[in-house]
C-alpha positions as CSV (number, residue, x, y, z in Angstrom):
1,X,0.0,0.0,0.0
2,X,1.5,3.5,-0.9
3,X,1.4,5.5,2.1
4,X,0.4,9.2,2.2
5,X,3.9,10.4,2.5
6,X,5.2,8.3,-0.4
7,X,2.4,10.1,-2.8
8,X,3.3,12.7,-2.0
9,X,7.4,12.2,-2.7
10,X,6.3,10.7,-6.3
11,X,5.2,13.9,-7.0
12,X,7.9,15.7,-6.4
13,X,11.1,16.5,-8.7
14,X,13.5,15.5,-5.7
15,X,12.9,11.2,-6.2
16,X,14.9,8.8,-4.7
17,X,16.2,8.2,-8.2
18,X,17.5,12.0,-8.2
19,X,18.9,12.0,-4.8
20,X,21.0,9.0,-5.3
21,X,22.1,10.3,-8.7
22,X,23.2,13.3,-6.4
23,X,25.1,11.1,-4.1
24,X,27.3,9.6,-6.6
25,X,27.9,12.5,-8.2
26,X,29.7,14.0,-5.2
27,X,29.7,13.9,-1.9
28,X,31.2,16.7,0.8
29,X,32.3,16.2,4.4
30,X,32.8,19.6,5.7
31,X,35.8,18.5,8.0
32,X,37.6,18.3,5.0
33,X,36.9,21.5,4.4
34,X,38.1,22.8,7.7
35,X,34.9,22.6,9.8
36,X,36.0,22.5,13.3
37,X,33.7,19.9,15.3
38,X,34.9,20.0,19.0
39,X,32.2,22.7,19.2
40,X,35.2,25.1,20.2
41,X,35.8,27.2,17.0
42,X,33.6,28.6,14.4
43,X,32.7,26.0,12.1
44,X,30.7,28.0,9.9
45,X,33.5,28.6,6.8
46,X,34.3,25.4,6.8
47,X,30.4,24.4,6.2
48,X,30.2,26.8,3.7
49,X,33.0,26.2,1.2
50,X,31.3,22.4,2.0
51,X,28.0,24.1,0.9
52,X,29.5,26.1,-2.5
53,X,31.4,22.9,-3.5
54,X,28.0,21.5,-3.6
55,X,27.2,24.6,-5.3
56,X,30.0,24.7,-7.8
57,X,29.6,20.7,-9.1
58,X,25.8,21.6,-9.9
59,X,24.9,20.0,-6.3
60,X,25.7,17.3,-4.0
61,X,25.7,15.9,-0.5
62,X,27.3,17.6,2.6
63,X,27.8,15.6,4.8
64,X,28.5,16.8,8.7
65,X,29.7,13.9,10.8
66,X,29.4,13.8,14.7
67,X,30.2,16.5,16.6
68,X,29.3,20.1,17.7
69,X,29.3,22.5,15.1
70,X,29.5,26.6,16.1
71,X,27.5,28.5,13.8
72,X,28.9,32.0,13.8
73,X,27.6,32.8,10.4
74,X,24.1,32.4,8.4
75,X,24.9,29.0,5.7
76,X,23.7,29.8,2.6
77,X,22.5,26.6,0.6
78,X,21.7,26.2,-3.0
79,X,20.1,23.8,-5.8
80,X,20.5,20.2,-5.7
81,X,21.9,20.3,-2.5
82,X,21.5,17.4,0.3
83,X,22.7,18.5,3.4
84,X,22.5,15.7,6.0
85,X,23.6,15.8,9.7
86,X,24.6,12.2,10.7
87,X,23.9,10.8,14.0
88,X,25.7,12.8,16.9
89,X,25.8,15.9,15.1
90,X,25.0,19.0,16.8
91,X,24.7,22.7,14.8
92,X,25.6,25.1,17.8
93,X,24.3,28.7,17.2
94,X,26.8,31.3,17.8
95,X,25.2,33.9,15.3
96,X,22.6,36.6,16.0
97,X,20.3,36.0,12.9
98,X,19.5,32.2,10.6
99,X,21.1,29.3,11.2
100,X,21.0,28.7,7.4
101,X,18.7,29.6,4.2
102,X,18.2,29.2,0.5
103,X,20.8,31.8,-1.3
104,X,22.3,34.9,-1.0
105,X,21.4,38.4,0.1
106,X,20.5,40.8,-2.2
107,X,19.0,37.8,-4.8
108,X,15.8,38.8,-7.0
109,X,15.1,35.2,-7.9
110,X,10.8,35.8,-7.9
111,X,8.0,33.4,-7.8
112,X,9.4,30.1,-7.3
113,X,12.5,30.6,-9.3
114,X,14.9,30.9,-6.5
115,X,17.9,28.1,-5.0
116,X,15.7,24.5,-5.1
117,X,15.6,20.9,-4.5
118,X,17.1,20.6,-1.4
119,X,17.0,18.0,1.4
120,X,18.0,19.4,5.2
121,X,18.4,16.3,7.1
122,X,19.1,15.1,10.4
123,X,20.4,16.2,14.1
124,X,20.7,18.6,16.3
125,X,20.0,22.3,15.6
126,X,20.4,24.0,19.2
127,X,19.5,27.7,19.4
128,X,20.3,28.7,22.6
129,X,18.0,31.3,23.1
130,X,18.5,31.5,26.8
131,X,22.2,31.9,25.8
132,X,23.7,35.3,26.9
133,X,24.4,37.2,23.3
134,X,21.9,35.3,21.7
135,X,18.4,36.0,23.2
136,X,17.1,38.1,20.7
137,X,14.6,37.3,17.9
138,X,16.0,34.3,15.7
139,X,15.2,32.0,12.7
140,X,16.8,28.7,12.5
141,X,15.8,27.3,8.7
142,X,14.5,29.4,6.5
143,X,13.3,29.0,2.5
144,X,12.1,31.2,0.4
145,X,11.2,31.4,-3.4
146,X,12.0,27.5,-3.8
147,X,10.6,24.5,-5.3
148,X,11.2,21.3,-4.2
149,X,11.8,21.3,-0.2
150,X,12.6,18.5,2.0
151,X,13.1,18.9,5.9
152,X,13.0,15.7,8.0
153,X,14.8,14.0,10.9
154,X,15.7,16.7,12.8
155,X,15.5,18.7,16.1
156,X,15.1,22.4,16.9
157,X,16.0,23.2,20.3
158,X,15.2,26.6,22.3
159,X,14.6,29.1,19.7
160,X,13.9,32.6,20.3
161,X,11.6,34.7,19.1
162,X,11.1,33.7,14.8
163,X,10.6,30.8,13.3
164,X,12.0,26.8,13.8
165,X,11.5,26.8,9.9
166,X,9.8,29.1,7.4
167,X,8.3,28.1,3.8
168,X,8.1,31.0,2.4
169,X,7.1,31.3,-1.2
170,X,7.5,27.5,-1.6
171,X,6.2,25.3,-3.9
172,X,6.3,21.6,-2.8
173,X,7.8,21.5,0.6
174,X,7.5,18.8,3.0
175,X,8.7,18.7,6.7
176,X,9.0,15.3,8.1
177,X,9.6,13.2,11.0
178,X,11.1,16.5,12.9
179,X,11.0,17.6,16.6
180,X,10.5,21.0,17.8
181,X,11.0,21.6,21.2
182,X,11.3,25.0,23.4
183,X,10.7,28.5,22.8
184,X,12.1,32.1,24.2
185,X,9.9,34.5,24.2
186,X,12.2,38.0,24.0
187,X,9.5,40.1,23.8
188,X,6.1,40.9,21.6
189,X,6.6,37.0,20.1
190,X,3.8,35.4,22.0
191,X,2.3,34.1,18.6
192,X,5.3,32.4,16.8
193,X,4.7,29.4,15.3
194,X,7.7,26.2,15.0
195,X,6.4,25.8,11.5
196,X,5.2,29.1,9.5
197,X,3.8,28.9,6.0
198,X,4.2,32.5,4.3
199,X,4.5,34.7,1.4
200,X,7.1,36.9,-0.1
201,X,5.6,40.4,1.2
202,X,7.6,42.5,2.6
203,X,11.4,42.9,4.7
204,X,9.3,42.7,7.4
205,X,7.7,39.6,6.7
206,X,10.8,37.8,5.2
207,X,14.4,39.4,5.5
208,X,16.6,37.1,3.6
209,X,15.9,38.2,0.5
210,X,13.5,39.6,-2.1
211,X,11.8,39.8,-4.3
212,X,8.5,40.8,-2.4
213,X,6.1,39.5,-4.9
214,X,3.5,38.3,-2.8
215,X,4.0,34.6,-3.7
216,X,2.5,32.4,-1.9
217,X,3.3,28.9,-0.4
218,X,1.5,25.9,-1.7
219,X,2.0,22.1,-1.9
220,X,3.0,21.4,1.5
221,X,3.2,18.2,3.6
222,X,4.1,18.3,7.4
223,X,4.1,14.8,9.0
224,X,5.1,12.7,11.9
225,X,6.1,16.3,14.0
226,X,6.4,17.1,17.3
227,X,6.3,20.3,19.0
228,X,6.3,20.8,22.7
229,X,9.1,21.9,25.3
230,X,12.9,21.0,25.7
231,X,12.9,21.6,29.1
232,X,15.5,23.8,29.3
233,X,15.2,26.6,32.2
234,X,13.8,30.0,31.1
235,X,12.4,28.0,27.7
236,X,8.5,27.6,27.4
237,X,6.5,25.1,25.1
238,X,5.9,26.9,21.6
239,X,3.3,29.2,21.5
240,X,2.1,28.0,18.2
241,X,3.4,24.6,16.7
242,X,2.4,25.0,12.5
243,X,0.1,28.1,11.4
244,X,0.8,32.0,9.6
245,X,-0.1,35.3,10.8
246,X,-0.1,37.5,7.5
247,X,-1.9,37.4,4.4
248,X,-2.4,39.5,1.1
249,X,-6.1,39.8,-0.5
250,X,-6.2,37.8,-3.9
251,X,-3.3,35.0,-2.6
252,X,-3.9,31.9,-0.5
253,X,-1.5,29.1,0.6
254,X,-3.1,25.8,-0.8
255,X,-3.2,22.1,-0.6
256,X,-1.5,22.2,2.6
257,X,-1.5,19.0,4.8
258,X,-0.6,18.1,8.1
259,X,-0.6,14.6,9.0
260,X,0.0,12.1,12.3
261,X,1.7,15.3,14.3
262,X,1.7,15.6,17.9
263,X,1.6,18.5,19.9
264,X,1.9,18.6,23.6
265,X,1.8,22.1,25.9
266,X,1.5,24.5,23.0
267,X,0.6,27.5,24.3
268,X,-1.5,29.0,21.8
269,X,-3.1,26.8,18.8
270,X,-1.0,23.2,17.3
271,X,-2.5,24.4,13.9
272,X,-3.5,28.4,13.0
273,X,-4.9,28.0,9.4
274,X,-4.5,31.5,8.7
275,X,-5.9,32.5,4.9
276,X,-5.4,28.4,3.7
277,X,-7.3,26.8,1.3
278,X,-7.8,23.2,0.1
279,X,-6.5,21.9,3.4
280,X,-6.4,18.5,5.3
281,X,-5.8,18.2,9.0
282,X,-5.9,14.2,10.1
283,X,-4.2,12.0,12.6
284,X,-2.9,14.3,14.7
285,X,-2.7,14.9,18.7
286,X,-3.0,17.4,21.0
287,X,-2.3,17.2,24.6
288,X,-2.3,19.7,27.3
289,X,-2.3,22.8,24.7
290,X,-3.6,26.1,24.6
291,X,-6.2,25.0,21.9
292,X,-6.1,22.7,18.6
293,X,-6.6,24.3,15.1
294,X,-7.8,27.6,13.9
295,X,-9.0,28.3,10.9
296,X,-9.2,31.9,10.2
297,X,-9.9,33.9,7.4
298,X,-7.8,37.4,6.5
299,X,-8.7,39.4,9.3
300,X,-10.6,42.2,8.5
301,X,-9.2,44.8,11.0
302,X,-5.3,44.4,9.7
303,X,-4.6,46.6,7.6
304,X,-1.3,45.1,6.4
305,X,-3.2,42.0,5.3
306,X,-6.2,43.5,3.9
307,X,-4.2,45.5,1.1
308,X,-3.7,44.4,-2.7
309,X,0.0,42.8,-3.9
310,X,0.2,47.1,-5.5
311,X,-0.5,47.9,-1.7
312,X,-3.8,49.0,-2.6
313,X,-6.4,48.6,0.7
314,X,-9.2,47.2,0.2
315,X,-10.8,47.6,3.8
316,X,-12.2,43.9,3.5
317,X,-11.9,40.0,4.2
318,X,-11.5,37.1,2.0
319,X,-13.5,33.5,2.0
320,X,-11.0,30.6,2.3
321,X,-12.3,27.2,1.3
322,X,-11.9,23.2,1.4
323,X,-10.5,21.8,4.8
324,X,-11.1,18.7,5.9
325,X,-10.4,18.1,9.9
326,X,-10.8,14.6,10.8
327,X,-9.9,12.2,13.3
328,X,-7.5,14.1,15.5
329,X,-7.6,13.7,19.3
330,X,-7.4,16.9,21.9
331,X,-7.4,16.2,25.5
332,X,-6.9,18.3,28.8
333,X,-6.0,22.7,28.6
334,X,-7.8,24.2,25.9
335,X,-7.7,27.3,28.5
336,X,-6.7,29.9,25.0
337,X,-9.1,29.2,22.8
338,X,-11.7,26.1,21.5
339,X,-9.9,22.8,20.3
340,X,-11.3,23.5,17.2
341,X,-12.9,26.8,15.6
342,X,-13.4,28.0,12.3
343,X,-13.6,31.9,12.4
344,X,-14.8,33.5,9.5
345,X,-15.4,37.3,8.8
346,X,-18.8,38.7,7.3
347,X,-16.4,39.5,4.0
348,X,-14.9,36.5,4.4
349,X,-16.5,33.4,4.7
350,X,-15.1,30.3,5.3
351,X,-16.6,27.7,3.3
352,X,-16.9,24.0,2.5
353,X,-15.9,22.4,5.8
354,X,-15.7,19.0,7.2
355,X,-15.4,18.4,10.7
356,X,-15.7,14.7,11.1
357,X,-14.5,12.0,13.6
358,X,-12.6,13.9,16.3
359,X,-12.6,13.2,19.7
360,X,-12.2,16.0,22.4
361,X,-12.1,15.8,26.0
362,X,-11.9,18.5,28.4
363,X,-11.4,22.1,28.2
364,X,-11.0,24.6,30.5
365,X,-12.1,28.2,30.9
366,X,-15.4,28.2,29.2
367,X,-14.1,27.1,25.8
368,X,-16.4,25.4,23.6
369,X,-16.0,21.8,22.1
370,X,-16.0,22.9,18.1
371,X,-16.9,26.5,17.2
372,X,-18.2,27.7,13.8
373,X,-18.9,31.6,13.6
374,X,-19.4,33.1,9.5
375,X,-19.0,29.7,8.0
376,X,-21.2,28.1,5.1
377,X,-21.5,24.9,3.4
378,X,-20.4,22.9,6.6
379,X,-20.7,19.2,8.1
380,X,-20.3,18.4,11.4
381,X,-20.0,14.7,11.8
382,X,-19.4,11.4,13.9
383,X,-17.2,13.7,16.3
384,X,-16.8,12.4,20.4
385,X,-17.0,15.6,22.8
386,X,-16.7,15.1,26.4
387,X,-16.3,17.4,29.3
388,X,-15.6,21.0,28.0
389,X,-16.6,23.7,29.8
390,X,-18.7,25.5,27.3
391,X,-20.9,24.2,24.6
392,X,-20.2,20.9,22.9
393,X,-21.2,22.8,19.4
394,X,-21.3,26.2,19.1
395,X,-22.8,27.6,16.1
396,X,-23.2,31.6,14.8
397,X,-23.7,33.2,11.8
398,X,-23.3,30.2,9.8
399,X,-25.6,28.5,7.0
400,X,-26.1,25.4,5.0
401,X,-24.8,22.9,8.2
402,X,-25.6,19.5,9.0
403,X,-24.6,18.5,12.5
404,X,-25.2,14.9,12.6
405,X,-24.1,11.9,14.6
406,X,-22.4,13.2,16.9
407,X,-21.6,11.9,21.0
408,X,-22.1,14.8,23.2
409,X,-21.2,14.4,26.8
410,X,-21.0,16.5,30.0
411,X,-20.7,19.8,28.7
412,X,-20.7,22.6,31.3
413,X,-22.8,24.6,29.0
414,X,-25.7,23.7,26.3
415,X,-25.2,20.6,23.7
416,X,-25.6,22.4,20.6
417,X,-26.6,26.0,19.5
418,X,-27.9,27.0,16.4
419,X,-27.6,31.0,16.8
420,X,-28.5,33.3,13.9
421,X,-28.5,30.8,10.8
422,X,-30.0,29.4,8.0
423,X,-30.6,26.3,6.6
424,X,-29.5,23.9,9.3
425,X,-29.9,20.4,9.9
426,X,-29.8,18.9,13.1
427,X,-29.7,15.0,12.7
428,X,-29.1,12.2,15.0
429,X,-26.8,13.3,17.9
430,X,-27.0,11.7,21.3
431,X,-26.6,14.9,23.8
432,X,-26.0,13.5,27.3
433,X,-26.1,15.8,31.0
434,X,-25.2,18.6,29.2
435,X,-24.8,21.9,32.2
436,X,-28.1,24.0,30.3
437,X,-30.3,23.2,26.9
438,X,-29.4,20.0,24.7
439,X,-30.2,22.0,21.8
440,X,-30.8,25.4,21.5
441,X,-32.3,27.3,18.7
442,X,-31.9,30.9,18.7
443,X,-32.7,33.8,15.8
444,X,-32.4,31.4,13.2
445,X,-34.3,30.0,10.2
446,X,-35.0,27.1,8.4
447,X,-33.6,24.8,10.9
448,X,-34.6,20.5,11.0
449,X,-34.2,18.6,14.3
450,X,-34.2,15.1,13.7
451,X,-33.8,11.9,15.7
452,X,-31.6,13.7,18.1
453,X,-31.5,12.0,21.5
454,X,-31.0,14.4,24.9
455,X,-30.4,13.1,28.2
456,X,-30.6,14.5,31.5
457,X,-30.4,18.5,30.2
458,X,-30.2,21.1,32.4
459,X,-27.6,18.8,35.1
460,X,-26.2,22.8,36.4
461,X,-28.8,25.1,36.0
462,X,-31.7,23.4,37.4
463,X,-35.2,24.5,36.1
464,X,-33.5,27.3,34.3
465,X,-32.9,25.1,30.9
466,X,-35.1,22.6,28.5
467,X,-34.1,19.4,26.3
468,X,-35.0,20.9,23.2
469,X,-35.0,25.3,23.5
470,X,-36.4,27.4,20.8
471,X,-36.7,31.2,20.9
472,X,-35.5,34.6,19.8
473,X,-37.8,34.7,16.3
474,X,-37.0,31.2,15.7
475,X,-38.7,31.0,11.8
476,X,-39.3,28.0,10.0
477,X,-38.6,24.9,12.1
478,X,-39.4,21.4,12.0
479,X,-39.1,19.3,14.8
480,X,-39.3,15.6,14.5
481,X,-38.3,12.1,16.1
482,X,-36.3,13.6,18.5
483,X,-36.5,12.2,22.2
484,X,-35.6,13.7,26.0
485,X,-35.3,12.3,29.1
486,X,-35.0,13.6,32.4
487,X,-32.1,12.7,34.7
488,X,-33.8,11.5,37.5
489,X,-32.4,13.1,40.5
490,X,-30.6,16.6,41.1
491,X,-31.5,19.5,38.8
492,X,-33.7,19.1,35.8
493,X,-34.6,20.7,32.9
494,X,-37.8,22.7,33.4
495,X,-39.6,21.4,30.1
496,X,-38.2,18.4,28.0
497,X,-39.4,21.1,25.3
498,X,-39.9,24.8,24.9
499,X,-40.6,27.5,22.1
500,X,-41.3,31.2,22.9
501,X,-43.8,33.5,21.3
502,X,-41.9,34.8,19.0
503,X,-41.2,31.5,16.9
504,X,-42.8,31.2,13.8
505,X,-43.8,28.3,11.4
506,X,-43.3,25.3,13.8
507,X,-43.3,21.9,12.6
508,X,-43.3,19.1,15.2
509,X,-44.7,15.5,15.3
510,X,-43.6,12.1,16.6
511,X,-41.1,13.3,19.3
512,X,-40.9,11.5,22.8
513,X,-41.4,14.1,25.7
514,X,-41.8,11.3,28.5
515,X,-40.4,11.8,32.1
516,X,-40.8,14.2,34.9
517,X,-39.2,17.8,35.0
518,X,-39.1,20.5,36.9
519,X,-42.3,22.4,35.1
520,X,-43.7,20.0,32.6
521,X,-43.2,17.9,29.5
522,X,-44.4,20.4,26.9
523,X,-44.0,24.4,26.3
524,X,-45.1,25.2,23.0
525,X,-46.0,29.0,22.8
526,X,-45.2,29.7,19.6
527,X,-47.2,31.4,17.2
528,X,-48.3,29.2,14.4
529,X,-47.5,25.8,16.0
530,X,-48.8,22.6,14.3
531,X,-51.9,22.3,15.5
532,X,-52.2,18.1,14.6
533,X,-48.8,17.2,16.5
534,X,-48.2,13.7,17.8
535,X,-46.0,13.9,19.9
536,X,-45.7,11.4,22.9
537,X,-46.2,12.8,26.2
């Protein structure tokens, strides 16, 4: 069976075929070349006449046998180069700005046209951010206008400030098999991310070297990663493990995928999908972090990212499209934000989502199990949601949704909320003890609840709640199949179901009221209710 991974190699100009042919060709050992590897003297010329021999044959492999390295330089890399890192090898940073990049200053190589096909392989890349000297804002790997990326096998250690490794401007880049692990924070860099996707914008965005073109990145793979802490004193997890934080209107990064990741203490989000498209987020693991993955259209209150590539603003959002986010597992923290939330902007819709077989439990803070807010075109499906402290679904400003067949347990707050949409369907969930309503339906339209199951509602606000809650100028509903039961004992829900006056065009028959509450079975006050209902009561 081809794996994932392998696909995604085969599609790629770097194939085994290529890198071999590389090998033969020629292959560097930078202690030949003078690298000093007692981790006492600057090793970095010695790398880089390593790295231009490579260069200077058309490309090759460097090879960097055990030892400690001192980086006192940036290493420039270039095409057809494989620079591996054998077992034992340690690159020491000794230099205030990147460990090493694609090409030289002052380049104008644009679109994807710059130094490519290259493999960064293997060991230790220590960045000693707590180290005196060398505390201030760093990048260890960084690529920009490239083609053909590979990154695997490696570990960054205690970086400060930037960036473990940037794609910027990169078409086809994977990142494999690689452990990030602590962060310094120097300052005003509580939102960097291990991994950041980006685009050729400006200096500011990317220093190493122009042109700013607004390029995007695109084709990426990240897989097998971990991102979490080292340990080290004065070093934190990182506050974001794979995600980017700028955007130009009219570019996305596309077909990105993040595979069988795991990401332990992260502060902020594992995954900020900031302005992505055609995206697939599967297999991964989160564990004691801040929150799991974002999804975020361009925010429309920057006004760096809501400009044209001729710096033209444009005052608005843009819709982002296509991501799939399935079978992941989040458990404990989730204090910073929901474990997972799509966030879009009324200019900028996020669109054609699938949420589907994820299992989350526990959350802290009042954070919400999955969170949709300016979203269309969405399905919610098959997911496991146990013990968060806010809703298990939490739903706003969104329309054509289907939230079906999902496990809702023991949320502090309501089960599900449908709050100011459209054309929703509500199908076949099983909503147990959740803290207020199983499922409420607020100021929206066009809404079916169907065969949904609610058990013991209202288990922390006793009388105050109701199984199935409808209310606010609630239009258009049909009600049908559905059943609630009381707990029992304790607090209950004062009716298994109510609708206000102000809810129009109700449609209800053949849903199971049965048990004792607080109040009463039944609480139908709206104002054109169906007036031949069969409910069971």
């Amino acid at each position: 069976m081809v794996t994932p991974v392998e696909q995604w190699f085969a599609g790629m100009d770097i194939t085994a075929g290529r890198l071999e042919a590389m090998n033969q060709r020629s292959a560097f050992q930078v202690t030949n070349f003078g690298a000093d590897s007692s981790g006492t003297t600057d090793a970095s010329p010695g790398i880089q006449l390593a790295l231009n021999a490579a260069r200077d044959v058309g490309g090759a492999q460097v090879l960097v046998p055990p030892g400690v390295y001192l980086i006192g330089a940036t290493l420039r890399i270039y095409n057809n180069t494989r620079l591996t890192l054998m077992a034992g090898a340690e690159f020491r940073r000794n230099v205030s700005a990147t460990m090493i990049i694609n090409g030289d200053a002052g380049q104008a190589f644009g679109g994807y046209t710059g130094h490519s096909r290259i493999v960064i392989e293997g060991g230790l890349w220590n960045m000693r951010g707590t180290t005196a000297g060398l505390t201030a804002s760093a990048m260890c790997i960084s690529i920009g206008h490239a083609t053909d990326i590979v990154i695997r096998d490696l570990e960054v250690r205690d970086l400060p400030g930037f960036h473990a490794v940037e794609m910027n401007s990169t078409l086809r880049g994977a990142v494999l098999n690689c452990r990030f692990r602590g962060y310094v924070d120097p300052g005003g860099r509580d939102f960097s991310e291990a991994i950041q996707l980006d685009l050729a914008k400006s200096s500011g965005v990317f220093g190493g070297f122009g042109p700013y073109d607004h390029t995007p990145t695109e084709d990426v793979l990240i897989s097998g990663c971990y991102f979490g802490a080292s340990g080290t004193a004065g070093t934190t997890a990182w506050p974001r493990g794979i995600g980017s934080h700028s955007a130009t209107i009219t570019k996305w990064h596309r077909r990105i995928r993040i595979m069988g990741c795991s990401f332990e203490g992260v502060l902020q989000y594992g995954i900020s999908a900031y302005n992505w498209e055609d995206v697939t987020i599967t297999g991964n693991t989160f564990v004691s972090c801040g929150s799991g993955v974002r999804c975020r259209s361009v925010i429309v209150s920057d006004p760096e990212d809501t400009k044209l590539p001729d710096g033209t603003p444009t005052g608005a959002s843009q819709s982002m499209r296509n991501i799939t986010i399935s079978g992941n597992s989040f458990r404990g923290g989730l204090a910073y934000d929901e474990p997972i939330i799509c966030l879009g902007e009324a200019t900028g819709t996020i669109l054609n989502v699938a949420i589907t077989g994820n299992t989350i439990d526990g959350s802290t803070s009042a954070q919400n199990g999955i969170r949709l807010q300016e979203c269309s075109r969405i399905a919610v499906g098959d997911n496991i949601i146990a013990n968060v402290a806010g809703t298990g679904i939490s739903t706003e400003d969104c329309n054509t949704l289907t939230i079906t067949g999902n496990n809702v347990f023991a949320c502090s707050s309501h089960g599900i909320t449908i709050v100011d949409n459209s054309n929703s369907n509500i199908v076949g969930n099983q909503i147990r003890e959740p803290g207020e309503n199983g499922i409420l339906v607020q100021s929206s339209s066009f809404v079916h609840l169907r065969d949904n199951f609610i058990r013991s509602p209202s288990r922390t606000t006793n009388a105050a709640s109701y199984g199935i809650r409808l209310s606010t100028n609630a239009d258009s509903i049909n009600v049908s199949g559905n059943k609630v039961r009381p707990h029992g004992s304790g607090n209950e829900a004062a009716y298994a179901f109510s609708a206000t006056n102000t809810v129009t065009t109700l449609s209800r028959y053949g849903n199971d009221w049965r048990g004792t509450y607080a109040t009463g079975q039944l609480n139908d006050l709206s104002v054109t209710p169906n007036t031949t209902a069969t409910d069971i009561t």
